[in-house]
Legacy VTK file of the C-alpha trace (Angstrom):
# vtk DataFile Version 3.0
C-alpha trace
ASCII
DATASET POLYDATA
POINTS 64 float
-50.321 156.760 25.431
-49.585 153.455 27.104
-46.517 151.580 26.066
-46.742 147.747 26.782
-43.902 145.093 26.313
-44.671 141.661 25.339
-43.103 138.405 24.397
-43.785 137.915 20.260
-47.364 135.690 19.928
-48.007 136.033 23.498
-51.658 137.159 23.188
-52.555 140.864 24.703
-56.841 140.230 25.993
-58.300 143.864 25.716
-61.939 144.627 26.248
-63.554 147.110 23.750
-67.144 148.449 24.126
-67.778 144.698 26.276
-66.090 142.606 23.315
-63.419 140.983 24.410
-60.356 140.794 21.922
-56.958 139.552 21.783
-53.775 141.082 19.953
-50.946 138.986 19.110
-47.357 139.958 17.861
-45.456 138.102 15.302
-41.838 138.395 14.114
-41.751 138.362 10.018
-38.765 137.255 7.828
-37.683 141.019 7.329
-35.787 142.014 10.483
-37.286 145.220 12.043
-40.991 144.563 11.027
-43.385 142.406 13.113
-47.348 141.386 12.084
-49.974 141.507 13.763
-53.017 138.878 14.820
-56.286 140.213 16.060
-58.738 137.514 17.290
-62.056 139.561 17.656
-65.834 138.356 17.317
-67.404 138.340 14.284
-69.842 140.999 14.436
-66.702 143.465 15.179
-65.398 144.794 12.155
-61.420 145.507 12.074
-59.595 147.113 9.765
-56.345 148.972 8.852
-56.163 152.430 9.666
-56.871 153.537 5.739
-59.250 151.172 5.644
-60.761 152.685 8.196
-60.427 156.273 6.862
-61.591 155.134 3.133
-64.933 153.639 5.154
-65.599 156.834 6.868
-64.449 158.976 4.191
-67.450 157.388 2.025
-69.807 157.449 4.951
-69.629 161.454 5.231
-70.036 161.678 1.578
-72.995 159.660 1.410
-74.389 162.096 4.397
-73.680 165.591 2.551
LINES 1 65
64 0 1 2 3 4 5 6 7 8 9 10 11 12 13 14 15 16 17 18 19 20 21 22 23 24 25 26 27 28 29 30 31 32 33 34 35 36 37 38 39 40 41 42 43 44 45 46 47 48 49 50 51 52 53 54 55 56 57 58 59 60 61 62 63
């Protein structure tokens, strides 16, 4: 794993499967969290991690 330092809502560019996205940090009201931004095309789906999960959870049941 890659640890990477940036300035809060200085935009990271990554490049996924050819799409090119872009991560942003922001500092919140409540000190010790941060959000973030994710700036990705539309025909890229993102989602939280158990979002994620609950999606393929229901996509191996509907396989079995």
């Amino acid at each position: 794993m890659n640890i990477i330092n940036l300035p809060f809502e200085e935009p990271l560019s990554i490049v996924i499967n050819g799409e090119k996205m872009q991560l942003v940090a922001f500092k919140t009201q409540e000190p010790g969290n941060i959000k973030f931004g994710i700036n990705a095309p539309r025909k890229v789906q993102v989602h939280r991690e158990e979002v994620y999960n609950m999606i393929r959870q229901k996509l191996e049941q509907g396989n079995s």
